[in-house]
N, C-alpha and C positions, 0 to 999 in steps of 0.2 A: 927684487920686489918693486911693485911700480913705485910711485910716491902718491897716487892717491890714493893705493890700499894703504900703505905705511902709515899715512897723515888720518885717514877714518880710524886703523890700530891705536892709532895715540888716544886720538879722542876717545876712542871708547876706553881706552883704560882709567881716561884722564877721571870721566863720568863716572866709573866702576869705585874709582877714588872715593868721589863726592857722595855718591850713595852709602858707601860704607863706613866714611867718619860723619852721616847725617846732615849735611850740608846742602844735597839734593835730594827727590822723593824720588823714587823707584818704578820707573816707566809701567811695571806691571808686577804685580805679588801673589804667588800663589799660598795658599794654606790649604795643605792635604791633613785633613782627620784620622786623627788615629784612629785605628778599626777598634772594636768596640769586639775583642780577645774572647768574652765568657758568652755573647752571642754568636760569636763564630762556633765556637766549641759545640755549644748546647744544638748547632744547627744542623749540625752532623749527626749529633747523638754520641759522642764521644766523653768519658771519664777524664780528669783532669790527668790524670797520671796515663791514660792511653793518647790524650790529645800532646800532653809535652813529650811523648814517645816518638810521636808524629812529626813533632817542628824540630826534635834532637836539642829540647832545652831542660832545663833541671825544671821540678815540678817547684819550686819558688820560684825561681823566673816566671814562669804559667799565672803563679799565683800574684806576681807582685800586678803581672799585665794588666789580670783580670781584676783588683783592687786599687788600679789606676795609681798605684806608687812608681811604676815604670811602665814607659813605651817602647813597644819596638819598634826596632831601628832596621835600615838595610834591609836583606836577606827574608829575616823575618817579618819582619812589614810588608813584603812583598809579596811572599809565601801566605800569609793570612787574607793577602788581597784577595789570591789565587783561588785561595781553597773557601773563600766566601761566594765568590763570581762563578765556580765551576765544582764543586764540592764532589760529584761525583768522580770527575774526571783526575783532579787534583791525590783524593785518595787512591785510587786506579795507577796512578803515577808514581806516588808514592810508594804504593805496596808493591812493585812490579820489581 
């Protein structure tokens, strides 16, 4: 490895440090919003019990989403992107 990629690898780790025990501020921060579960559901037209069929979660999960006691994470967060952004396509996918 050269030593000026090497020596840029430090620093940025050195930086990665300092941002994480708060000592420097974070060149850039994103905050993605949770989707918003019970108007994705309703936008379809879909029953709570046929929409948590749909994402393969238990219908309290469904319930806790859409009662903002829990957010989804992962998979499912990205799935609900999907199926807000593309709805038609997303179920098509889905049921295939």
């Amino acid at each position: 490895m050269e030593k000026t990629l090497f020596d840029d690898l430090v620093q940025s780790l050195k930086e990665a440090k300092a941002i994480a025990k708060g000592h420097a501020p974070a060149s850039r921060r994103f905050e993605v919003a949770p989707p918003d579960v019970k108007a994705v559901r309703e936008k379809i037209g879909l029953s709570q019990s046929e929409f948590a069929r749909l994402m393969h979660v238990s219908i309290k999960t469904l319930q806790n989403w859409e009662q903002h006691r829990r957010t989804p994470t992962g998979p499912a967060a990205a799935l609900l992107k999907i199926v807000s952004t593309a709805p038609d396509l997303a179920l098509k996918s889905l049921h295939a």
